[in-house]
N, C-alpha and C positions, 0 to 999 in steps of 0.2 A: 557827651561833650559839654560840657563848660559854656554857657552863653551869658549875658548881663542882662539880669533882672529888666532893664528898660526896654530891651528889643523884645523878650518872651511878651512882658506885660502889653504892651505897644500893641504886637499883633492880638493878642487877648481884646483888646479894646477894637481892635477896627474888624476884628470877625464874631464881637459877642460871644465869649468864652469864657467860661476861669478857669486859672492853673491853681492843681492843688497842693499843699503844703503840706507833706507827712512827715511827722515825725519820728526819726527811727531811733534807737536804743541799744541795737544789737546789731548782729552784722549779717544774722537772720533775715531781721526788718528791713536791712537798708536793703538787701539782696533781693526783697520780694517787692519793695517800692519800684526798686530800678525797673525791673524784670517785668513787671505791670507797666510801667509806663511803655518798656521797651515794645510788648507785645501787642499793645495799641497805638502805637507811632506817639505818644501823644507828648510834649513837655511834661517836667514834675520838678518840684520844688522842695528839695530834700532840709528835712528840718534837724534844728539838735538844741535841745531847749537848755535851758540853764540850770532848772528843777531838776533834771536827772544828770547833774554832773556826778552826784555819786555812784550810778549807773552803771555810766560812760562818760569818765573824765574826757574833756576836749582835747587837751593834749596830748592823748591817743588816740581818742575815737575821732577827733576833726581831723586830723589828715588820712584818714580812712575814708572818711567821707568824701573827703576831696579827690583823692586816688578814685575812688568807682566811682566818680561823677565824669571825671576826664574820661575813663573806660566807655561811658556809657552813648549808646546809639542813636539818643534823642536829646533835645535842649534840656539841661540840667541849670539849675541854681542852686550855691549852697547857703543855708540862711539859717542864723542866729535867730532860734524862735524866746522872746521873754528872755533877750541879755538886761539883766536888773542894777547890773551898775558897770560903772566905767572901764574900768580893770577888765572886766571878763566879757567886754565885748571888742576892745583890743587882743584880746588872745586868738578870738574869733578870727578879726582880719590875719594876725600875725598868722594862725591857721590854715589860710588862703580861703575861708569862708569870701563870699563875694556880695554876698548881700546880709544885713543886720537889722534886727528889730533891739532898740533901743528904747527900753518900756518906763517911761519914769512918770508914768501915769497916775499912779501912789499920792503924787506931789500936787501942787497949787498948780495952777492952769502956766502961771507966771512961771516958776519954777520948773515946771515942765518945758515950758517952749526954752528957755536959758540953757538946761541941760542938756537938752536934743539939740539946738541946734549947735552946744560948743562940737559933739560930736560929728554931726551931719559936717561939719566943715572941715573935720580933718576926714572922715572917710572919704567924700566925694574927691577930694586930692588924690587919694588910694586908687580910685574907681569904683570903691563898694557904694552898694546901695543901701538906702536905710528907710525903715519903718519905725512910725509914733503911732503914741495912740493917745486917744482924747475923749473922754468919756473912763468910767473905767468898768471892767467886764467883771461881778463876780464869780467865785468858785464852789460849788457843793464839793469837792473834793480837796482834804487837807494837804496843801504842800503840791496842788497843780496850778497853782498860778492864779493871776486875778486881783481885783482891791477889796475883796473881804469873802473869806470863808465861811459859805453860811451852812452849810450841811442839808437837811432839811427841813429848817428854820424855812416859814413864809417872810419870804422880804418882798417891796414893792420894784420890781426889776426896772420900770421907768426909773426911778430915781435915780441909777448909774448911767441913762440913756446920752450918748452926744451929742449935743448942741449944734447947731446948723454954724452959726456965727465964730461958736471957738473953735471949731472944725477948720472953719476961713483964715482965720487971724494965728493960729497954730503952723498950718502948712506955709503959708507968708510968711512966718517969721520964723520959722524952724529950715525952709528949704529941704523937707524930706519927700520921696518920693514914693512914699505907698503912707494910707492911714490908716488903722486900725479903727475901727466904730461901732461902739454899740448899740444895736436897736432890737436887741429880747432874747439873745443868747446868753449862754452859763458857759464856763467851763466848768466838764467833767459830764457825767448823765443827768439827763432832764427828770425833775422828778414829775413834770407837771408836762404838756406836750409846749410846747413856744408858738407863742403867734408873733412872730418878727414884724416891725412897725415899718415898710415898705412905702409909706409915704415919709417917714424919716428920713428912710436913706435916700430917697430920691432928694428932698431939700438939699442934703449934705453933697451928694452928687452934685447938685448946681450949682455951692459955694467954693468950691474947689475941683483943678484938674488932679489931683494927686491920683494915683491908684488906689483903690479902695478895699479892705480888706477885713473878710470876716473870721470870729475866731469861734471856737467852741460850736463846730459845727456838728457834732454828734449827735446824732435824733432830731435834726431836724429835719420834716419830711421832703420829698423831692419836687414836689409843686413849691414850698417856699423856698427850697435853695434854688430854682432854677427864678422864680422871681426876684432873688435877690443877683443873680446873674444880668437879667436884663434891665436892672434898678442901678447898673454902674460896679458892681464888686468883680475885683478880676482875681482875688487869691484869697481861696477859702482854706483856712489850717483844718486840719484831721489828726487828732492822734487819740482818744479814749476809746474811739471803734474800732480802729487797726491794733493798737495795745490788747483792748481784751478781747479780741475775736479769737485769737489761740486756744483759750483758757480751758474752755468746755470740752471741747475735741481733742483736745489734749489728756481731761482726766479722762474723761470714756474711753480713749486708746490705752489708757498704764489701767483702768479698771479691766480689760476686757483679755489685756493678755496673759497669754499661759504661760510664757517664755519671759526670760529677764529683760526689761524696757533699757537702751540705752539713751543716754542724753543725743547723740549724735542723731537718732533717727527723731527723737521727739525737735531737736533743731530742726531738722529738713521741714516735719510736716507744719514747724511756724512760720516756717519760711514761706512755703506753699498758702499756707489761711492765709499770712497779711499780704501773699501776692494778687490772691482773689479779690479780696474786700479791698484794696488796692486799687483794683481794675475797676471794681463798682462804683466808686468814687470818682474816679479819672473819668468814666464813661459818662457819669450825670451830668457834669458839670463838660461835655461837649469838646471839649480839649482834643478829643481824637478825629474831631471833624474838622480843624482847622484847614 
């Protein structure tokens, strides 16, 4: 069932929880996101990024999304993960997506808070929810998102870190309702382990009620995402651990057999991996205890 991003996040905050955000690609992934959350009672926040519209064009695969989120047994959100411009995050609502991240992060802090909020005020007219971000998150991986692809280039990961103050002054004058913030995540794999700056986010939590929202949470271990839990974050994004968790068990199933491998059976069993690692996810971050 279909809920609005404020009531999931709301109880997230008065029970100390986060909802997670996975993002799916296939109908595989979406089936095994669902399926996970279903079989832990828990909320899940179904993602559909912008990076892989050549994937899964939105046009087809958003109202797929939205169809098995209405099906589905537990609180559902549907949410535009990195909609990068204006156009295509109207497709999103047009889609009946219900909640948007509006990433114009790229830009001047100025130019940032002007963009998101012309948006933020025609969604919230919709009822859709919307996410900014401030600060911006590098990528080691080309073409997944982020304000600079570094590969395994050493960069200073402080230097992208959110400010306590434009964190303040963003959510004031933008009116959105979740923030994206950086304090020592990447997207894509860590090449180095992360030490998340947990008095950061804590500042950033005092200067604002907004919902708070981390990305790039792959590898990071389960003592810092649960500190970053009780530091104010209630939606953690997941998608380079659920994406490649098939891969492996996948080639060893086509190396291993004697008989002709069909796509159908190798479908099911990705279905089944990103439903597990799926549940591992959901289960950290406490969502199934609400």
């Amino acid at each position: 069932m279909i809920v609005t991003l404020q009531d999931m996040l709301k109880d997230a905050e008065n029970k100390n929880y986060a909802v997670a955000c996975i993002n799916a690609t296939t109908y595989e992934g979406l089936r095994g996101i669902i399926e996970a959350a279903e079989e832990l009672n828990a909320p899940v926040i179904l993602g559909h990024a912008q990076v892989h519209e050549t994937v899964a064009p939105i046009d087809e695969f958003g109202p797929l999304i939205v169809q098995e989120a209405v099906k589905a047994k537990v609180p559902v959100v549907v949410h535009l993960d990195h909609g990068m411009d204006y156009e295509y995050a109207i497709k999103a609502v047009r889609a009946g997506f219900n909640s948007i991240m509006y990433d114009c992060s790229v830009l001047s802090l100025e130019k940032n808070i002007e963009e998101v909020r012309r948006f933020t005020k025609l969604a919230h007219k919709m009822g859709v929810a919307v996410e900014g971000e401030v600060g911006c998150m590098p990528s080691n991986i080309v073409g997944q998102g982020g304000c600079t692809e570094f590969g395994k280039e050493i960069i200073n990961i402080k230097d992208y870190y959110t400010k306590p103050e434009e964190a303040r002054r963003f959510v004031e004058e933008t009116g959105v309702d979740m923030l994206t913030v950086s304090f020592g995540t990447v997207h894509g794999v860590f090449v180095d382990k992360p030490e998340l700056d947990i008095q950061l986010l804590t500042d950033i939590h005092k200067e604002t009620d907004a919902y708070l929202v981390m990305h790039g949470s792959s590898g990071v271990d389960q003592d810092q995402m649960l500190a970053a839990v009780d530091h104010g974050v209630r939606k953690i994004n997941h998608y380079t651990s659920v994406g490649t968790a098939p891969a492996s068990p996948l080639m060893e199933a086509v190396q291993r057999a004697e008989d002709p491998v069909y796509y159908h059976d190798l479908a099911k069993m990705s279905k089944d991996i990103i439903k597990e690692k799926s549940k591992e996810i959901i289960a950290l971050l406490r969502s199934h205890m609400r």
